[in-house]
Residue, then its C-alpha position, 0 to 999 in steps of 0.5 A: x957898133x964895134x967901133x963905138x963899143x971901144x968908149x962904151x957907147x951902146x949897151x943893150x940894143x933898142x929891144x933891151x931897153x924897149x923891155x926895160x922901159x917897158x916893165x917899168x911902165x907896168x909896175x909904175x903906182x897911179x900916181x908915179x904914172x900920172x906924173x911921168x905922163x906929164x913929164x913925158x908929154x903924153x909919151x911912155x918911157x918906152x918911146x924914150x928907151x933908145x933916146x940917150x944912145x943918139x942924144x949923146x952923139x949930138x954936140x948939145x949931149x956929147x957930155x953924156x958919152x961917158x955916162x952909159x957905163x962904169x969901166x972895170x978893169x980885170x983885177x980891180x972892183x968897183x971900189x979900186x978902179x979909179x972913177x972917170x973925171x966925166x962920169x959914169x953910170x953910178x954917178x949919173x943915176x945916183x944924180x938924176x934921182x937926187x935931182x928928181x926927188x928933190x923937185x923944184x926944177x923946170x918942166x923942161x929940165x924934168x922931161x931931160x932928166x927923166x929921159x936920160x934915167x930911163x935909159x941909163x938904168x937899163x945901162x946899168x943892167x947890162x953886163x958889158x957896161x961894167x966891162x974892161x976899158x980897152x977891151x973887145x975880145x974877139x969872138x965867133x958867133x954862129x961863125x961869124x966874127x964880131x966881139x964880146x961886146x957887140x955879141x952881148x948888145x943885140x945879138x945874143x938876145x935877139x937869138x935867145x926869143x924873137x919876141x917883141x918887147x910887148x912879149x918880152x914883158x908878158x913872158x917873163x914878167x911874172x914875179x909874185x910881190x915879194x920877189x919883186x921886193x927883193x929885186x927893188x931892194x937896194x941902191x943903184x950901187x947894189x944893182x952896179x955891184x951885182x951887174x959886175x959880178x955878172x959881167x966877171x964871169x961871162x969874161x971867164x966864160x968866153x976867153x979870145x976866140x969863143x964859138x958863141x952858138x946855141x948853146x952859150x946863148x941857151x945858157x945865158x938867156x935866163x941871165x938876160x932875163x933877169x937883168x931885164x926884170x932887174x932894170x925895169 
């Protein structure tokens, strides 16, 4: 995965976005369900959490590869960093809900899009996936060597809880309605806005070299949480 990581290619790994999906389900109206049922033949949306991170190294998707994230480069924002010509997370997301609210499309082109929302939203949440264009900082985690953004795909949640995303979702879950509400607040330039902001300080956090141990995933764990809540 550090290979891929250099084109942004993965972000959580599979539990993140099982998590994610999965809270999702369980805030989802009767209606809003019956719907996505349909769309999804039966399945749940956790059943195609992970889908896109494999359709997009498939000839037929591989126009999807550069969707998962939106590179930002240090000393630049969202706003100055000049757009990706094959598009990125923001623009991706910002389609596929216009293109599902608007309605009118085939039962195959609604199951497609709706599969790719899934997961690009969890995408969306995940720090490095506003990450730097070239950048794969070496680090040391639990001594052995990896990089910042392999570190922050699986590894560092996985150290934080051994749970599975059942109990992902059971344990950290538990917002009253209005919190809920203010995390629902805003578009998906608000939640991009607010992973960048997220993802600037784990950089100045973990220069070149940093020894991610108990401690640094101890400290991190309440943001994977929240990321998570925020996506699903």
């Amino acid at each position: 995965s550090c290979v891929l990581f250099a084109h942004g290619a993965f972000a959580w790994g599979q539990k993140g976005h099982d998590v994610t999906a999965y809270i999702a389900e369980c805030h989802l109206t009767p209606e809003a369900a019956e719907k996505i049922d349909k769309a999804l033949n039966g399945h749940s949306p956790v059943y195609y959490a992970n889908w896109l991170d494999i359709a997009s190294h498939t000839p037929e998707y591989a126009y999807t590869k550069t969707w998962h994230y939106r590179n930002v480069d240090e000393g630049k924002t969202i706003d100055t960093m000049p757009e990706n010509p094959d598009g990125d997370v923001l623009k991706a997301v910002t389609t596929l809900v216009a293109e599902l609210k608007a309605g009118g499309l085939s039962p195959e082109e609604e199951t497609l899009k709706l599969k790719m929302l899934i997961h690009l939203v969890g995408d969306m949440h995940c720090p490095m996936h506003l990450g730097r264009l070239s950048d794969l900082r070496p680090v040391l985690m639990f001594g052995k060597k990896t990089n910042l953004h392999s570190a922050w795909d699986t590894a560092i949640p996985e150290a934080a809880r051994k749970w599975s995303y059942t109990e992902w979702q059971e344990q950290i879950d538990r917002l009253t309605d209005d919190e809920a509400m203010l995390i629902q607040a805003g578009e998906p330039y608000d939640w991009l806005k607010e992973t960048h902001a997220i993802c600037v300080g784990i950089y100045e956090d973990s220069p070149e070299g940093t020894k991610i141990s108990y401690d640094y995933v101890y400290k991190y764990t309440p943001v994977i949480e929240l990321q998570f809540l925020r996506g699903g």
